[in-house]
C-alpha positions as CSV (number, residue, x, y, z in Angstrom):
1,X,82.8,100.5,100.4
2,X,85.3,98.6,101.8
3,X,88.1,100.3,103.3
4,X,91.9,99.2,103.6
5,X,92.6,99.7,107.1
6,X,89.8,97.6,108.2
7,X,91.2,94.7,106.1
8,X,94.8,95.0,107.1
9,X,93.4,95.4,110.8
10,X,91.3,91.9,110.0
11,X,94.9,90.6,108.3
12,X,97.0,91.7,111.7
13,X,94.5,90.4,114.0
14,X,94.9,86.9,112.1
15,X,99.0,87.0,112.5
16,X,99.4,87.7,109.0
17,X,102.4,90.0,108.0
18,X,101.6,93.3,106.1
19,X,104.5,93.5,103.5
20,X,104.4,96.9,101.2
21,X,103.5,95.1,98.3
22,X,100.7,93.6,100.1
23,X,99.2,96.9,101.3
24,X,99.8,98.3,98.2
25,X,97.9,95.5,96.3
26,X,95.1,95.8,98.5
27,X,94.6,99.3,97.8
28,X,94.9,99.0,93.7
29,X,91.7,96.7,94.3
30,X,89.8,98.9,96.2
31,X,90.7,101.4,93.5
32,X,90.0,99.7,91.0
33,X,86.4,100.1,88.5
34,X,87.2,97.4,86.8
35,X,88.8,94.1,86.1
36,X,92.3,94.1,86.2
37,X,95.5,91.6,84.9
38,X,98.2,90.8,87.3
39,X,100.3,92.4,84.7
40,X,98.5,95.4,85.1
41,X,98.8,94.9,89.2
42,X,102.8,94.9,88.8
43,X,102.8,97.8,86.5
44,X,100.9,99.9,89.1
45,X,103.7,98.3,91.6
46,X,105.9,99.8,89.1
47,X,104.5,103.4,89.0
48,X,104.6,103.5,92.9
49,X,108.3,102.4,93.0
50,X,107.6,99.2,94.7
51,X,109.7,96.1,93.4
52,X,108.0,93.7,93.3
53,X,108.5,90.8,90.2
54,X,105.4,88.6,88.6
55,X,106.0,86.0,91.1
56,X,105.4,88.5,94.0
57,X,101.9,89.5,92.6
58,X,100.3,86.3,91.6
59,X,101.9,85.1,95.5
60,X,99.5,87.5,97.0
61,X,96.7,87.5,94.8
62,X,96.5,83.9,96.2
63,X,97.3,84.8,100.1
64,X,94.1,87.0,99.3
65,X,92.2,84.0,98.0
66,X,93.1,81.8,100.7
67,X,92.8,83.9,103.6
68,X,90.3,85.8,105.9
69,X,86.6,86.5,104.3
70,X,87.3,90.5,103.6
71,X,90.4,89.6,101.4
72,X,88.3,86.6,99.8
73,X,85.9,89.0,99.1
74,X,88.4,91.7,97.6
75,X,88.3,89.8,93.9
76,X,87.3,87.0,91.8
77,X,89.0,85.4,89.1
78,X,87.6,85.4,85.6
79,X,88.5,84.7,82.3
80,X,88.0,86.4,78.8
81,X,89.3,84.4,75.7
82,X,92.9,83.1,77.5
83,X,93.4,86.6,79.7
84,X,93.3,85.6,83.4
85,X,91.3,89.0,85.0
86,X,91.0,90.0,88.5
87,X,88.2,92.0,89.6
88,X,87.0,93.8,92.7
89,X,83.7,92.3,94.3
């Protein structure tokens, strides 16, 4: 199982910031069972206390997609009907 501190090490060692909402969404993936909606993603933001608006999230789902291999890793994009769904890999 992959763990969070290894990726935000991986992240650091890269020069990459580690915002809140970055750490946070990183660990809502690993704990995750199944796919998830970015809407879903800011709720859990939400319960946490963490502002952070839609913009925010769908941001960082994409610094995930574009950056090191762990992170690439973390999810995939799919889609059921029109619903955009992120899942943990």
């Amino acid at each position: 199982m992959i763990k969070s501190d290894s990726i935000i090490f991986d992240l650091k060692s890269k020069g990459h910031r580690i915002t809140r909402a970055r750490k946070a969404i990183i660990d809502i993936f690993i704990n995750s069972s199944g796919p998830i909606k970015a809407t879903d993603i800011k709720l859990s933001l939400d319960k946490i206390k963490l502002k952070a608006d839609k913009t925010t999230v769908y941001r960082e789902l994409e610094f995930a997609k574009k950056t090191n291999d762990r992170t690439r890793g973390l999810y995939r994009r799919s889609k059921y009907r029109t619903k955009k769904y992120y899942t943990n890999v």
